[in-house]
C-alpha positions as protocol buffer text, in pm:
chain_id: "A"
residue {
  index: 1
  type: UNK
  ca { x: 20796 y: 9564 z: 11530 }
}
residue {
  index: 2
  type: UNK
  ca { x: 20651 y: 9432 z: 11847 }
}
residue {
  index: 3
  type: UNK
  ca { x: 20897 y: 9285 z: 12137 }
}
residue {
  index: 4
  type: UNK
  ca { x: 20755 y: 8940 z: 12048 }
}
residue {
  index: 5
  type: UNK
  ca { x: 20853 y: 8952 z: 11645 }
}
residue {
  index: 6
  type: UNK
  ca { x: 21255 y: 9111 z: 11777 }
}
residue {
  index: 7
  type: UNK
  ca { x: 21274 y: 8778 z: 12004 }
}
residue {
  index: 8
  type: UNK
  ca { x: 21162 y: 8568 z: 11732 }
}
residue {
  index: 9
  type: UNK
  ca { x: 21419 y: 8695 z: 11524 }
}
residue {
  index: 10
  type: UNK
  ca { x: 21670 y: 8645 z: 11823 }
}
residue {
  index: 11
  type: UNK
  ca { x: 21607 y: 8255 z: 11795 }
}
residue {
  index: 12
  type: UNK
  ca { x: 21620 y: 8261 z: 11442 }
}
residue {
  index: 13
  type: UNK
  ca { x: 21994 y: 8458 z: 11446 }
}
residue {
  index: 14
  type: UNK
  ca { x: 22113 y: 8276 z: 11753 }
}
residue {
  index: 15
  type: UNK
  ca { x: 22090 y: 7907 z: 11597 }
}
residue {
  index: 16
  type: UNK
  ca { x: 22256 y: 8061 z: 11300 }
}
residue {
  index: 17
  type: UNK
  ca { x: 22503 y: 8182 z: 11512 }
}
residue {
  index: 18
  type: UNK
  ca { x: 22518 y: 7826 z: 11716 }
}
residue {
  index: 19
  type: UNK
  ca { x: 22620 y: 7710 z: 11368 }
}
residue {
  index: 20
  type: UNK
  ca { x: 22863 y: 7971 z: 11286 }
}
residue {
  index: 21
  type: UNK
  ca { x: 23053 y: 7976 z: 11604 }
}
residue {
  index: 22
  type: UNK
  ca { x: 23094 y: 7591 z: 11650 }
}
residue {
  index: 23
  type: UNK
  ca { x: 23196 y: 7565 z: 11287 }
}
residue {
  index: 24
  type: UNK
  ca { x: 23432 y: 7780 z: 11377 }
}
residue {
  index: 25
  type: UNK
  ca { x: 23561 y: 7638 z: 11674 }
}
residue {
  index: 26
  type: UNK
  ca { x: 23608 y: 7233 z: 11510 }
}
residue {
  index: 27
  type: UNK
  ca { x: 23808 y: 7388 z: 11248 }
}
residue {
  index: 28
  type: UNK
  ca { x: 24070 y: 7584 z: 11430 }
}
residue {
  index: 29
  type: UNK
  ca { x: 23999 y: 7367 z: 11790 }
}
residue {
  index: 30
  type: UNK
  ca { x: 24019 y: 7747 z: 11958 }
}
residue {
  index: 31
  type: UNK
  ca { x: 23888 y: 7717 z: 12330 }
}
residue {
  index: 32
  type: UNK
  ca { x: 23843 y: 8102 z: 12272 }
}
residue {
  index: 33
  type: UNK
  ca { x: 23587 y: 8065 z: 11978 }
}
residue {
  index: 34
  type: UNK
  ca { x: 23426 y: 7744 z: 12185 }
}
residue {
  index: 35
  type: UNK
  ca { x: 23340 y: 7990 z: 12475 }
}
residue {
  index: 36
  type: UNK
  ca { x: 23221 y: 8192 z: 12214 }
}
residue {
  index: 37
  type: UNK
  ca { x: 22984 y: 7908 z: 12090 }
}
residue {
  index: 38
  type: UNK
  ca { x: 22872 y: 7838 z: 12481 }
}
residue {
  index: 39
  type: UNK
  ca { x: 22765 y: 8180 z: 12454 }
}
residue {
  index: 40
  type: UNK
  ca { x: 22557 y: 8178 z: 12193 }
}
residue {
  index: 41
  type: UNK
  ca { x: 22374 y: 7846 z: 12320 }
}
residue {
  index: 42
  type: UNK
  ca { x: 22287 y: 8083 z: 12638 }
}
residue {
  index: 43
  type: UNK
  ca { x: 22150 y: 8366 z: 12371 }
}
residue {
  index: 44
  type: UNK
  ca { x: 21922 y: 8126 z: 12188 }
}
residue {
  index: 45
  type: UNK
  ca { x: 21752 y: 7963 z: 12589 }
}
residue {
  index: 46
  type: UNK
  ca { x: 21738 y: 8352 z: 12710 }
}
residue {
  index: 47
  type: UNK
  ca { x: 21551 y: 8461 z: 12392 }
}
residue {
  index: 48
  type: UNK
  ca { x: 21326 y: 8164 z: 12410 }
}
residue {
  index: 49
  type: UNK
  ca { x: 21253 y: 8198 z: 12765 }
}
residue {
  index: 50
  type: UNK
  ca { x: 21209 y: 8559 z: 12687 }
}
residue {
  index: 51
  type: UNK
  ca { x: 20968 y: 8570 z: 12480 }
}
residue {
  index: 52
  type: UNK
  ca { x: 20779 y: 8283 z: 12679 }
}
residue {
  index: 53
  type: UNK
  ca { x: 20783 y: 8583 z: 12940 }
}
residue {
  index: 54
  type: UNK
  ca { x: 20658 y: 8838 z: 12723 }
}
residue {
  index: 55
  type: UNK
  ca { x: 20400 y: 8660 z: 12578 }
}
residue {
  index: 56
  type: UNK
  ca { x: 20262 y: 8596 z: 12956 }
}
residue {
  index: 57
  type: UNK
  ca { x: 20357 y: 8984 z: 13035 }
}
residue {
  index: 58
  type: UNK
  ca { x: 20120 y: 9105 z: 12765 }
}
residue {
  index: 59
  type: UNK
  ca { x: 19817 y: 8939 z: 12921 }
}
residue {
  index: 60
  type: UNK
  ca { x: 19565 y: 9139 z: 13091 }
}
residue {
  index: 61
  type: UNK
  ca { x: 19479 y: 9209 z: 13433 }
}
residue {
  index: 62
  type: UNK
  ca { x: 19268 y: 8948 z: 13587 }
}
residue {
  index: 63
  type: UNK
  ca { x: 19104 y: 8845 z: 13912 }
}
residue {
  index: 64
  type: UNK
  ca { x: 19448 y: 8671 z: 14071 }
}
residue {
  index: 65
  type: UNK
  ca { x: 19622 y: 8962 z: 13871 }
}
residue {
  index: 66
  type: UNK
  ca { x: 19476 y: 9270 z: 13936 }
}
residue {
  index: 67
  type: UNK
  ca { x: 19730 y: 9470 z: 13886 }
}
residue {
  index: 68
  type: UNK
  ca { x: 19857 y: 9279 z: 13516 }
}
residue {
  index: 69
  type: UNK
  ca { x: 20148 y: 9032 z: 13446 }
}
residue {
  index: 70
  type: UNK
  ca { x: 20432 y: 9302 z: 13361 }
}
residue {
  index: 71
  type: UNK
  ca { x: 20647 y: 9185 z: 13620 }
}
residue {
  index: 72
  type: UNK
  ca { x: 20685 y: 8836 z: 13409 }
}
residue {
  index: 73
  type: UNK
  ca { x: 20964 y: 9015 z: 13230 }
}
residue {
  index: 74
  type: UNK
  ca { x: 21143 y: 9044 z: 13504 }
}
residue {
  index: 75
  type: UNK
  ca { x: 21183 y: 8675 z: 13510 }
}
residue {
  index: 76
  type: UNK
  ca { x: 21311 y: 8652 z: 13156 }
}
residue {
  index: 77
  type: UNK
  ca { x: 21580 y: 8912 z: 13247 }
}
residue {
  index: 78
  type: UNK
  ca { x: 21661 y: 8710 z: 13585 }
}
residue {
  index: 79
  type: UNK
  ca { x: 21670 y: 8382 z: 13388 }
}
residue {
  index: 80
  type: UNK
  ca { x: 21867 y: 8447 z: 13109 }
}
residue {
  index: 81
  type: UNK
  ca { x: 22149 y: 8604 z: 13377 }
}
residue {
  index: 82
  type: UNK
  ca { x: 22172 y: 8289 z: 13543 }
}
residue {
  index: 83
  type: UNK
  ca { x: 22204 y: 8119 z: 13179 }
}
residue {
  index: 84
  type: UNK
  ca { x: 22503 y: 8364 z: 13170 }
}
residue {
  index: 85
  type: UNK
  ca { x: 22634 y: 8262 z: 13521 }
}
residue {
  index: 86
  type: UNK
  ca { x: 22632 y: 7911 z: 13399 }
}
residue {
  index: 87
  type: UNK
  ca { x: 22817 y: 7911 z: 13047 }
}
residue {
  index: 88
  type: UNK
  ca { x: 23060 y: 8182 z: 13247 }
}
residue {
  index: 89
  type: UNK
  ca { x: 23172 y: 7875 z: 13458 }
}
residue {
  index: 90
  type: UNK
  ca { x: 23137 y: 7575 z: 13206 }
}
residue {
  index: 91
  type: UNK
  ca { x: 23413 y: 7830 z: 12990 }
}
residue {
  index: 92
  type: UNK
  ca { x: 23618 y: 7921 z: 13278 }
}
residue {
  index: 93
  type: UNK
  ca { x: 23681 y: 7481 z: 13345 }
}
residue {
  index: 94
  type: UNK
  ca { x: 23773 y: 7473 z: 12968 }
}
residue {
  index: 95
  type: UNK
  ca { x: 24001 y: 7782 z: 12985 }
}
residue {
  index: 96
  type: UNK
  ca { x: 24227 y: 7644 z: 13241 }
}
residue {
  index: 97
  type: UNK
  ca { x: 24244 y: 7292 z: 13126 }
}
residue {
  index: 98
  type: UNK
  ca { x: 24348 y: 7466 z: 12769 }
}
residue {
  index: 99
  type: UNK
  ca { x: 24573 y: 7657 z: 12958 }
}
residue {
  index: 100
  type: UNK
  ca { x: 24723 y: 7363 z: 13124 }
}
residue {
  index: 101
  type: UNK
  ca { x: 24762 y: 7177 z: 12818 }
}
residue {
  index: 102
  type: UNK
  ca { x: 24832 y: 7428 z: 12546 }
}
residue {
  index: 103
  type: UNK
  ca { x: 24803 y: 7294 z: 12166 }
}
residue {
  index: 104
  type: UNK
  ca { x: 24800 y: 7464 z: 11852 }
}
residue {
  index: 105
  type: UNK
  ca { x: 24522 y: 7667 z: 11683 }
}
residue {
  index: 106
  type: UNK
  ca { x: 24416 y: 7561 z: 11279 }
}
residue {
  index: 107
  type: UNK
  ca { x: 24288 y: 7705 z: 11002 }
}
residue {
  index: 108
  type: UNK
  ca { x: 24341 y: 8079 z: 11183 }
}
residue {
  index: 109
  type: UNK
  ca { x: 24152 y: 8219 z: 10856 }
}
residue {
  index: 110
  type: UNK
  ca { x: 23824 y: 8009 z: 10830 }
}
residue {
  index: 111
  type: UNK
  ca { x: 23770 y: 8046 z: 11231 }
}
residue {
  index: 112
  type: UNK
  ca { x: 23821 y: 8431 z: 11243 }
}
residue {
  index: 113
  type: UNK
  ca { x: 23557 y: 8459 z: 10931 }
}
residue {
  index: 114
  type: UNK
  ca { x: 23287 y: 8264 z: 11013 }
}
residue {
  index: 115
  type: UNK
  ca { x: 23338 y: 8470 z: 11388 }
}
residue {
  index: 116
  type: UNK
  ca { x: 23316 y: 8764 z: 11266 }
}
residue {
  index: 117
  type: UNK
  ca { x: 23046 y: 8690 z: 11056 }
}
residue {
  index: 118
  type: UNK
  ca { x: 22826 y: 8631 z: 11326 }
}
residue {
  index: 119
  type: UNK
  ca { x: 22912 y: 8887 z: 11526 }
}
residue {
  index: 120
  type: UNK
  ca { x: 22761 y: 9120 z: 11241 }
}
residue {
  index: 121
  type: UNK
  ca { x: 22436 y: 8940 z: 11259 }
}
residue {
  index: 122
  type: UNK
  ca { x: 22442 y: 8960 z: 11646 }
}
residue {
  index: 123
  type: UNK
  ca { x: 22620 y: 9332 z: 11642 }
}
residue {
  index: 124
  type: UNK
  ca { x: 22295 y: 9416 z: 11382 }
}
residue {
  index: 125
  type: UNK
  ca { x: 21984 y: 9227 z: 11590 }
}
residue {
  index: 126
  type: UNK
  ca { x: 22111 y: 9385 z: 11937 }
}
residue {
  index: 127
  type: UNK
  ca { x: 22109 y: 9761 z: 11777 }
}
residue {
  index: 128
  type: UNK
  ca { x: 21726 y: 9707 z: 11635 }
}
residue {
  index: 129
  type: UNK
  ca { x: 21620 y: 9550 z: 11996 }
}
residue {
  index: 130
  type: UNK
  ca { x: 21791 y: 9800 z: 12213 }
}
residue {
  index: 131
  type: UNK
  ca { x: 21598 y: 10082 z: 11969 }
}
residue {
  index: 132
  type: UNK
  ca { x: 21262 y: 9888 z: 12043 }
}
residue {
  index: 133
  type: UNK
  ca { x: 21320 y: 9761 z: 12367 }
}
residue {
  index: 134
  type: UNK
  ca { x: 21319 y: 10219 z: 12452 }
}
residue {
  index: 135
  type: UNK
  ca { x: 21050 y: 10267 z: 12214 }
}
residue {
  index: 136
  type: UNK
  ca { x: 20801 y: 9972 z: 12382 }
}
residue {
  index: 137
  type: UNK
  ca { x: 20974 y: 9997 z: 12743 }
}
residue {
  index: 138
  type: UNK
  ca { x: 21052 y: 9629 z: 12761 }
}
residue {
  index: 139
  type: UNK
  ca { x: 21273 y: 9508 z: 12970 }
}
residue {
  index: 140
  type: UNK
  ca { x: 21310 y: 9132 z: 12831 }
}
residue {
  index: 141
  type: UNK
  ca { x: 21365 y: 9304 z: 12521 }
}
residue {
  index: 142
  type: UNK
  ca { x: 21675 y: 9531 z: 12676 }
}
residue {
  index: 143
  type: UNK
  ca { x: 21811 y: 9218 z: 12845 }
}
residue {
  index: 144
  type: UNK
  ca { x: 21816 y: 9012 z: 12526 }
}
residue {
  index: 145
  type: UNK
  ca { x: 21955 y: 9299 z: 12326 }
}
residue {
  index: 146
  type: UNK
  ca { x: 22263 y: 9414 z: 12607 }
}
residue {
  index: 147
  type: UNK
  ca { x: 22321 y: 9019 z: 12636 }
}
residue {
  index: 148
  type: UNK
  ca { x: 22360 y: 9008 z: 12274 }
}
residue {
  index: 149
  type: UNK
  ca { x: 22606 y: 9335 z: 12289 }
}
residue {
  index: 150
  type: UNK
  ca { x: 22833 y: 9181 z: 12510 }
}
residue {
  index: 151
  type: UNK
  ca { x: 22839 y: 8880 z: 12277 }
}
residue {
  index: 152
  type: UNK
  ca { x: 22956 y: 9075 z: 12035 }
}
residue {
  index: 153
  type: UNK
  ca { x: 23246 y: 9250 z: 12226 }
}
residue {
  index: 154
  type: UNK
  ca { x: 23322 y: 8884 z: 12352 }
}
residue {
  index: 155
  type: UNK
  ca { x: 23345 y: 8783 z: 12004 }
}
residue {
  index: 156
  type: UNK
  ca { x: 23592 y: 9052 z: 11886 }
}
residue {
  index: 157
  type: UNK
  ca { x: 23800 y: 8956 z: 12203 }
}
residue {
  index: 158
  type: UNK
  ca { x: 23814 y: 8612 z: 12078 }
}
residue {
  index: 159
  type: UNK
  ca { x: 23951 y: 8722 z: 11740 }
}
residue {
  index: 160
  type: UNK
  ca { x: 24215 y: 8965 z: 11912 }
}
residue {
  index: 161
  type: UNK
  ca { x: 24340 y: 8619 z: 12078 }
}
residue {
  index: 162
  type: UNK
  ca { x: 24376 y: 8406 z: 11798 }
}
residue {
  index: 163
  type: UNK
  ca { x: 24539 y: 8672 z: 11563 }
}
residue {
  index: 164
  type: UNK
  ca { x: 24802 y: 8723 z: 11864 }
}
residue {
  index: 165
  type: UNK
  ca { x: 24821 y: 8379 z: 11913 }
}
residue {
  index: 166
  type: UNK
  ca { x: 24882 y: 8304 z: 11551 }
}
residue {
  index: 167
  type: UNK
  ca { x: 25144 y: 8618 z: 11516 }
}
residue {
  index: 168
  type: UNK
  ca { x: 25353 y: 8525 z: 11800 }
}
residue {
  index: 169
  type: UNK
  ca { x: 25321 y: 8142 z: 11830 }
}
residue {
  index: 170
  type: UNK
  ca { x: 25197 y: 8173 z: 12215 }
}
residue {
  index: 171
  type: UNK
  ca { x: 24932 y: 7937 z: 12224 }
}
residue {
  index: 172
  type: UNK
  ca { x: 24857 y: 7960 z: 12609 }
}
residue {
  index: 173
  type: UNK
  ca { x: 24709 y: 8345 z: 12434 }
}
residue {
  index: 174
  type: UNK
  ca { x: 24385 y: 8137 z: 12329 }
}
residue {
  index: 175
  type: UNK
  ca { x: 24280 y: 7969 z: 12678 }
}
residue {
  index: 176
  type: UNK
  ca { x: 24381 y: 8320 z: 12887 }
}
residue {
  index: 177
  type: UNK
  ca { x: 24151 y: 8541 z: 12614 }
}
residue {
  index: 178
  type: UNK
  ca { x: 23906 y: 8240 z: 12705 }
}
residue {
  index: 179
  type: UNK
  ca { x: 23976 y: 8301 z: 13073 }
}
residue {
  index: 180
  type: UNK
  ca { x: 23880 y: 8741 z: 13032 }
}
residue {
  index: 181
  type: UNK
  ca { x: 23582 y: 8646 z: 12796 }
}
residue {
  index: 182
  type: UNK
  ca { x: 23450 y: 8442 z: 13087 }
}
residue {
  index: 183
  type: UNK
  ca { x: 23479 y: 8693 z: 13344 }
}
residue {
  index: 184
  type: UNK
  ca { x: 23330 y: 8964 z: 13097 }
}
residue {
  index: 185
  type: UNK
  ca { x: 23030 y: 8697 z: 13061 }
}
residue {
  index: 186
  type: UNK
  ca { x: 23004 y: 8658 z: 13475 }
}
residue {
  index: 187
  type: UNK
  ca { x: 22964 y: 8985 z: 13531 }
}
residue {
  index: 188
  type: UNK
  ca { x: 22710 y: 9058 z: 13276 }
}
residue {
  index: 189
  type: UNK
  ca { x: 22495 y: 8773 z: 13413 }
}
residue {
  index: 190
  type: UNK
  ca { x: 22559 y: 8970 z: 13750 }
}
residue {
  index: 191
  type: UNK
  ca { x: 22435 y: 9230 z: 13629 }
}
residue {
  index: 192
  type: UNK
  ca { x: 22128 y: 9086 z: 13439 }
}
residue {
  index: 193
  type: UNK
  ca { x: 22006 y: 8898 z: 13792 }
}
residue {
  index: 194
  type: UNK
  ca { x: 22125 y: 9203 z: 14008 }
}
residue {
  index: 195
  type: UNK
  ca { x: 21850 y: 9429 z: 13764 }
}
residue {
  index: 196
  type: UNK
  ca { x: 21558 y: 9136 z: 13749 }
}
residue {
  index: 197
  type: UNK
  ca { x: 21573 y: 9124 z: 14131 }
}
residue {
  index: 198
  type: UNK
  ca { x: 21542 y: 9539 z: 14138 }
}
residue {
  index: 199
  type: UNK
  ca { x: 21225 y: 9512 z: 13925 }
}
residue {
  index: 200
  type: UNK
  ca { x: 21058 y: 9272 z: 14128 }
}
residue {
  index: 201
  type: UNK
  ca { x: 21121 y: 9425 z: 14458 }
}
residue {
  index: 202
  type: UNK
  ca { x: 20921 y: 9727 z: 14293 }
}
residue {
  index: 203
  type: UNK
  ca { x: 21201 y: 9972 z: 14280 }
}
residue {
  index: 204
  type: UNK
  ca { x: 21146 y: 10337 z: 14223 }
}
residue {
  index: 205
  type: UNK
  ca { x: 21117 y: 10533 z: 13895 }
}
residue {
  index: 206
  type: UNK
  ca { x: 21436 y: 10644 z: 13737 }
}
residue {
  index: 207
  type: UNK
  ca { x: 21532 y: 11006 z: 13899 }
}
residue {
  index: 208
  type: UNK
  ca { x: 21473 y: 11167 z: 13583 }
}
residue {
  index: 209
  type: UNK
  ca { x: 21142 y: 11066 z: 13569 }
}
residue {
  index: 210
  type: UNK
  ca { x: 21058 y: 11145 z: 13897 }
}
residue {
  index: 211
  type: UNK
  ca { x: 21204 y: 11482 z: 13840 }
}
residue {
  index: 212
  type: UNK
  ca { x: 20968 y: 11520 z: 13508 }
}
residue {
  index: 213
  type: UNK
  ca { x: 20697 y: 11437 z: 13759 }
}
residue {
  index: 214
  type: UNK
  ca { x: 20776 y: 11629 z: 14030 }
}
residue {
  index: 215
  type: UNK
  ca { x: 20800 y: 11930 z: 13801 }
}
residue {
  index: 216
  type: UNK
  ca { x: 20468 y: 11917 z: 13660 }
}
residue {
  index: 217
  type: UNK
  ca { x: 20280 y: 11899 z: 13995 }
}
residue {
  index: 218
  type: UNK
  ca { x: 20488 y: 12223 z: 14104 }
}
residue {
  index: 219
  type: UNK
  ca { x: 20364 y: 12386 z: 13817 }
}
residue {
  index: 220
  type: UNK
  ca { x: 20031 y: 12243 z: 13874 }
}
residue {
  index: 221
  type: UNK
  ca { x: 20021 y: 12390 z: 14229 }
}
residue {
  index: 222
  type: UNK
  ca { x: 20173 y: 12712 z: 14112 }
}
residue {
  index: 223
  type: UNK
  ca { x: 19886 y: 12726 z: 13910 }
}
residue {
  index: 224
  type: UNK
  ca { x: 19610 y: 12720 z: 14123 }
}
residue {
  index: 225
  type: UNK
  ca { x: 19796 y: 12947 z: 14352 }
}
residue {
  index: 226
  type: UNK
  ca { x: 19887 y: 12732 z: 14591 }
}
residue {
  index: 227
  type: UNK
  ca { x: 19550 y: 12650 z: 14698 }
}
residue {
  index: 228
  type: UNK
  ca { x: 19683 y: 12221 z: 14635 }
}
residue {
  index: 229
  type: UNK
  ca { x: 19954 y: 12062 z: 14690 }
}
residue {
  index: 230
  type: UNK
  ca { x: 20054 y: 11721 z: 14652 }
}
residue {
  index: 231
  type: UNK
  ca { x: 20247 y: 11508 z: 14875 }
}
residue {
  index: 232
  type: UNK
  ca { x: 20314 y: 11123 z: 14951 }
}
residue {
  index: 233
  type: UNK
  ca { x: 20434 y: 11032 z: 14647 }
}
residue {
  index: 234
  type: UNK
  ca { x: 20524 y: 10679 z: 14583 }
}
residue {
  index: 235
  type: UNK
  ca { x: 20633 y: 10497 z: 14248 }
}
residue {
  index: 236
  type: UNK
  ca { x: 20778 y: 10165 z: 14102 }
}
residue {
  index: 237
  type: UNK
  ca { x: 20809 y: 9964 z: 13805 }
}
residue {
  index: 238
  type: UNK
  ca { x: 20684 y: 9688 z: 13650 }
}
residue {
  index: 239
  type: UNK
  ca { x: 20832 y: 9591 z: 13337 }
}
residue {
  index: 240
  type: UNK
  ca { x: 20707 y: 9801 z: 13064 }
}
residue {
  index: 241
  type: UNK
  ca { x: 20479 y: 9964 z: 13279 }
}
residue {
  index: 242
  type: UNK
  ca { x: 20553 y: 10289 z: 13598 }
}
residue {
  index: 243
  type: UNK
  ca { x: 20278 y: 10351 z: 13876 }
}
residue {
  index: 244
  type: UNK
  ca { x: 20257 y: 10658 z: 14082 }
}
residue {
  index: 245
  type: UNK
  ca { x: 20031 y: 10689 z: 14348 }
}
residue {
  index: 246
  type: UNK
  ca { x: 19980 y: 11034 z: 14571 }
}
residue {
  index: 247
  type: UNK
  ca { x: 19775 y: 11246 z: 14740 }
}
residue {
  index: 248
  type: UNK
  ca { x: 19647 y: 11614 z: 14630 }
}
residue {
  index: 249
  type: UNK
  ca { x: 19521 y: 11828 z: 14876 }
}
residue {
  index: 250
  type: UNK
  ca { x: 19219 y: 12033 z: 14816 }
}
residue {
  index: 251
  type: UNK
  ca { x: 19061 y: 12340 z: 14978 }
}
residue {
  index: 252
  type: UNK
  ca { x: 18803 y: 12155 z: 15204 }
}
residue {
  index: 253
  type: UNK
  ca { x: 18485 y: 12364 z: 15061 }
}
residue {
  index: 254
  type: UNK
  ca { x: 18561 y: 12238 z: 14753 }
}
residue {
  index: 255
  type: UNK
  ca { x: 18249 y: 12012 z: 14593 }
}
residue {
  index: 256
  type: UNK
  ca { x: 18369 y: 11640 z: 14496 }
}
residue {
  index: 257
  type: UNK
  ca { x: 18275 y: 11733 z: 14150 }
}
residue {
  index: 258
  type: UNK
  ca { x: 18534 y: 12033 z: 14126 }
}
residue {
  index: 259
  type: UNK
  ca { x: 18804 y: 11820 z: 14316 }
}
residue {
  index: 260
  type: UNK
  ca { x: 18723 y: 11502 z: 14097 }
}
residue {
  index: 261
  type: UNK
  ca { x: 18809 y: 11727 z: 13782 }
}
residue {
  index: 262
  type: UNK
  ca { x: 19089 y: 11896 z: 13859 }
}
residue {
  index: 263
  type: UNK
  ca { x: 19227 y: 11559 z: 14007 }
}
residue {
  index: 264
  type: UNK
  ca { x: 19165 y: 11355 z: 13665 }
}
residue {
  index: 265
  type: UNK
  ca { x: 19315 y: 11680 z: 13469 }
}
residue {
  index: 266
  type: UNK
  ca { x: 19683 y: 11613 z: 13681 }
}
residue {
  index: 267
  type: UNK
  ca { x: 19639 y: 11233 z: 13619 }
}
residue {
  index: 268
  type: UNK
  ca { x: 19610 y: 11337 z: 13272 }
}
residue {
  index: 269
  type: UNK
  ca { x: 19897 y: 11528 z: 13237 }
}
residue {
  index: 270
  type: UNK
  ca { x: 20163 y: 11271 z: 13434 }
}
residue {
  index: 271
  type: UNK
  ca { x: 20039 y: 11005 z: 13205 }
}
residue {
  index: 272
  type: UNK
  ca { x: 20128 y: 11193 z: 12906 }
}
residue {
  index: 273
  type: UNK
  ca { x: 20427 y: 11310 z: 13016 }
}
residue {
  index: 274
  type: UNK
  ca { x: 20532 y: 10996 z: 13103 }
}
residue {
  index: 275
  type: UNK
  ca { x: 20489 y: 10733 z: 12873 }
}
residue {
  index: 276
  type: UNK
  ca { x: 20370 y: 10396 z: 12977 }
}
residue {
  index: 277
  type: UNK
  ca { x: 20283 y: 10533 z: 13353 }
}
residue {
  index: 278
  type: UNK
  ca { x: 19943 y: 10440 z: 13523 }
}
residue {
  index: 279
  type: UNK
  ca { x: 19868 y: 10761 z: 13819 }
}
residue {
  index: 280
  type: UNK
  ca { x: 19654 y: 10694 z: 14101 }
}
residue {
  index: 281
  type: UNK
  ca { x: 19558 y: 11020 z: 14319 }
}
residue {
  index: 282
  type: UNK
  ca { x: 19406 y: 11013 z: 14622 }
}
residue {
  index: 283
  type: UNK
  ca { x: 19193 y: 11332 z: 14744 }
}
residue {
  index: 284
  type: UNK
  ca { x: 19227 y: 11490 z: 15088 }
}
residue {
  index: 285
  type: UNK
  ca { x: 19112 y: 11786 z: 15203 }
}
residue {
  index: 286
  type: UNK
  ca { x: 19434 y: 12088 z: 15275 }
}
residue {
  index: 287
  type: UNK
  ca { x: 19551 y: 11981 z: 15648 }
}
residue {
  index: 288
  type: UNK
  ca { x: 19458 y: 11614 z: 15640 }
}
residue {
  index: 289
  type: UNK
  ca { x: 19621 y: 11290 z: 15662 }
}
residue {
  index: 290
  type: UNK
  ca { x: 19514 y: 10912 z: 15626 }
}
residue {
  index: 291
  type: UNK
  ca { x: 19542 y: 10712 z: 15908 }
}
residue {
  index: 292
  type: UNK
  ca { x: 19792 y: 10523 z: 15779 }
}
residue {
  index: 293
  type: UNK
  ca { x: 20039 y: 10807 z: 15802 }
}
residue {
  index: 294
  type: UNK
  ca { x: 19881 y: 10890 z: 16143 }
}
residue {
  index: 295
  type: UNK
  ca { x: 20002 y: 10576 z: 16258 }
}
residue {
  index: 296
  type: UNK
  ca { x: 20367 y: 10658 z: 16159 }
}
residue {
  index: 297
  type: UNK
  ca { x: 20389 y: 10974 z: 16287 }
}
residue {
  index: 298
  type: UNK
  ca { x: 20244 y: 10810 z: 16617 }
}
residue {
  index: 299
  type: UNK
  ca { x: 20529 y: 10570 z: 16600 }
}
């Protein structure tokens, strides 16, 4: 199923969940399981921002976007932290007023079902994204799916709180659950903003895929018996897409044909050894340089 059908069902699942979780909450008047419900109003604007993005990241490359529009789904990721952020803080100023003003918890039983009923439907939806979002290489897709992960662990949180609160009759248990449910929720919108603003300041392949690469040119150069070599190698991402771009040396009485061929044959193999990565190679003759790395040696 393609990123755009998972975040569709991600709307559909987080108004049901909307539903759940604030039923839940006016029955047993649990600031735990109203956090909870804040939550999942964040889940349902970063899914439909989300797939806003990766409708746009899906376009093609055009004249004022030469290089594509994968980066959009960096924005999605970026956004929905800061949706995170916010419903962190709105649940932190109902935590302590709870916490200041204790009262008791209701209908324990109804509240804990309908909780943990949509935590199954959220605990299902982010398993199927975070298995598509590695298939198709989206990040939107992984940001929606690990958002909707730590919902879940939020949501079991909430139900340790009111069963303890229930057992033992501490009611100040429900706003301080409240209070470590909002910190778990800041820091995972940290972390969603920390990884948009990586992406967009086109940060470097993961080292294992730069390994992969570096591997196969080595081999490619062992090949030929050392008659290439490749050096200047530069990468980054850009949502679901990797770029590479290098330069291969060649012997110098080599014809532009031979050079051309053997150059498209390594392109070849990097793309298919990496999925999803677009390889530029430059040609230079063995003992060359451009003048932009002239110029930095210079300086």
């Amino acid at each position: 199923m393609a990123p755009r059908h998972w975040l569709l069902v991600s709307i559909a699942v987080a108004v049901l969940t909307i539903v759940l979780k604030t039923l839940a909450w006016w029955v047993t008047d649990s600031v735990g399981l109203l956090s909870d419900a804040l939550e999942s109003f964040v889940n349902l604007a970063g899914a439909v921002f989300a797939l806003a993005m990766v409708t746009v990241a899906s376009r093609p490359a055009d004249e004022d976007h030469p290089f594509g529009h994968h980066k959009a789904e960096y924005f999605s990721s970026g956004f929905e932290g800061i949706l995170v952020v916010g419903a962190a803080i709105a649940i932190l100023w109902a935590a302590v007023l709870r916490l200041l003003h204790p009262q008791p918890l209701q209908q324990l039983s109804w509240g804990v079902g309908l909780a943990v009923l949509s935590s199954v439907f959220n605990g299902l939806l982010a398993w199927g994204m975070l298995r598509a979002a590695r298939t198709r290489r989206s990040v939107a897709l992984e940001g929606d799916a690990r958002h909707l992960i730590t919902d879940v662990w939020t949501s079991g949180g909430v139900v340790v709180g009111l069963f303890a609160a229930g057992a033992t009759g501490w009611h100040w248990l429900d706003p301080v659950v409240a209070l470590l449910v909002a910190l778990n929720i800041l820091k995972e919108g940290g972390a969603l903003v920390w990884q948009a603003s990586q992406g967009l300041m086109d940060k470097a392949l993961a080292p294992g895929k730069l390994e992969r690469i570096d591997a196969l040119l080595q081999r490619y150069a062992q090949a030929s018996g050392r008659v290439v070599y490749f050096d200047s190698l530069n990468s980054r991402r850009a949502g679901s897409r990797s770029f590479v771009q290098l330069h291969m040396h060649v012997p110098a009485h080599w014809t532009l044909g031979r050079a051309a061929t053997e150059r498209a044959t390594v392109e070849a193999e990097l793309m298919a050894a990496v999925p999803g990565l677009v390889a530029t190679i430059e040609l230079l003759p063995i003992g060359s340089n451009t003048v932009f790395e002239q110029m930095e040696v210079q300086e």
